[in-house]
LUMROTI-567616 format. One record per residue: residue in one letter; x, y, z of N, C-alpha, C in turn. Coordinates in steps of 0.1 Angstrom, whole numbers, plus 5000, padded with zeros to 4 digits. Atoms other than C-alpha are relative to their C-alpha. Layout:
<recs>
AXYZXYZXYZ;...
</recs>
This chain:
<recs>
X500849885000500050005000500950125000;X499649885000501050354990499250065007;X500949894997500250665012500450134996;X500249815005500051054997499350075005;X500949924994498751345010499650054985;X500549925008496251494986500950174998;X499549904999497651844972499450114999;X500949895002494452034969499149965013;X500749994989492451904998500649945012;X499450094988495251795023499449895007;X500750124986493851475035501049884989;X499650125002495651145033499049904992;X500750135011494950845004501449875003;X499150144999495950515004499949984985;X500150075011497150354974500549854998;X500050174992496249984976500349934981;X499650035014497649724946499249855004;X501050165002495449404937500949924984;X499250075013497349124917499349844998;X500950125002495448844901500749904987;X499450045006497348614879501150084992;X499249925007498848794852499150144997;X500549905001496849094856499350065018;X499849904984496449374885499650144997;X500649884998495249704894501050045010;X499649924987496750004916498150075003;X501749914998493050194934500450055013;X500349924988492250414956498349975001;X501150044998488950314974499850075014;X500849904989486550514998498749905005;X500550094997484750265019499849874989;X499850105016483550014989500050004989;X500249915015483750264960501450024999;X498749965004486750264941499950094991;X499949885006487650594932500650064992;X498749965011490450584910500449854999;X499650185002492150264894500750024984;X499350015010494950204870500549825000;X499950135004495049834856501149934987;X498550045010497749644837500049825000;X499350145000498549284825501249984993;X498550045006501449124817499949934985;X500150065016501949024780501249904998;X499050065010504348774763501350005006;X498249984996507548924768500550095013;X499550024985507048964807499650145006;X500149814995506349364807498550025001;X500749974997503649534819499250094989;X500549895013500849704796498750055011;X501249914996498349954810498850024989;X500849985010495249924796498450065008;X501349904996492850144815499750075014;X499749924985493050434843498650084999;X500849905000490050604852500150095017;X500249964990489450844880498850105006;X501549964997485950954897500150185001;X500549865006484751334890500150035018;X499649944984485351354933501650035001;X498550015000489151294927500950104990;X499549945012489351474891501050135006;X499049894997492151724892501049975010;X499350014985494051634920501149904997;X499050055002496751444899500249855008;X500150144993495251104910500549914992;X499950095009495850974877501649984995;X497850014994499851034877500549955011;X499750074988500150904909500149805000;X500150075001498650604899500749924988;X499550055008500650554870501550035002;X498649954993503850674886499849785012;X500250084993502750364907500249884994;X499350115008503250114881500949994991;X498650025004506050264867501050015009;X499450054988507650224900500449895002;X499550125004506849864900500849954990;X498650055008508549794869501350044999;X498749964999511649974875500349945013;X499450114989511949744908500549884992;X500550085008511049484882501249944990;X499149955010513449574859499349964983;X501249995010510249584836500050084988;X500349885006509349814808498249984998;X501449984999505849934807499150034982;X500449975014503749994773498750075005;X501249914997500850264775498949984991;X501149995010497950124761498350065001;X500949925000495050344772500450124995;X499949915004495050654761500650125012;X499949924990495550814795502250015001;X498750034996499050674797501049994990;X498849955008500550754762499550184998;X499849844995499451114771501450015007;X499049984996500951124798501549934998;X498750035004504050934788500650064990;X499549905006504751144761500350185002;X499549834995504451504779501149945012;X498750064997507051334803500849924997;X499650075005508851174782501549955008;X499350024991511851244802500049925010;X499650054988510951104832499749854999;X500150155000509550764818501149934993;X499150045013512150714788500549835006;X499750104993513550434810499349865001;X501250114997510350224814499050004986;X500750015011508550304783500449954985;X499950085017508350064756498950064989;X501049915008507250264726499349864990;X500650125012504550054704499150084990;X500849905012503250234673499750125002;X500249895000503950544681500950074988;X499649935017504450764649500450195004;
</recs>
């Protein structure tokens, strides 16, 4: 479990990870409502692929959704992983920081 303090409404979040075979989630959950969630399975050649982050219109803005993918490019660089961004959320952001993923991002059809 990850903890962060929010940066717009100072209150503490947990960031809990769920692993189910070859596939897993990072979430933030508020009693039994999960309120953010970046999901990933493992493909083929062992690396992780993101294939869908969403985060609830209570959380929007508040840089839940970089946290949460900061969170599994974390794990693969323990990993010694590379990650592939296949939602759309996550070849955004991986391409405006390109910099800071370069290391973990496996580019796949990007033109």
């Amino acid at each position: 479990m990850l903890r962060f303090i929010s940066e717009s409404n100072y209150f503490a979040m947990n960031i809990e990870k769920k692993e189910s075979g070859k596939t897993g989630k990072f979430f933030i959950q508020e009693d039994d409502d999960v309120l953010a969630d970046i999901n990933w399975l493992v493909n083929d050649d062992d690396n992780y692929v993101i294939n869908h982050t969403s985060v609830s219109e209570k959380l929007s803005g508040q840089g839940i959704g970089i946290k949460l993918l900061d969170a599994v490019v974390d794990m693969a660089r323990d990993k010694n992983k590379k990650v592939i961004a296949g939602c759309e959320f996550a070849k955004v952001m991986f391409k405006r920081h390109e910099e800071k993923y370069k290391d973990v991002w496996e580019k796949r059809d990007e033109k």
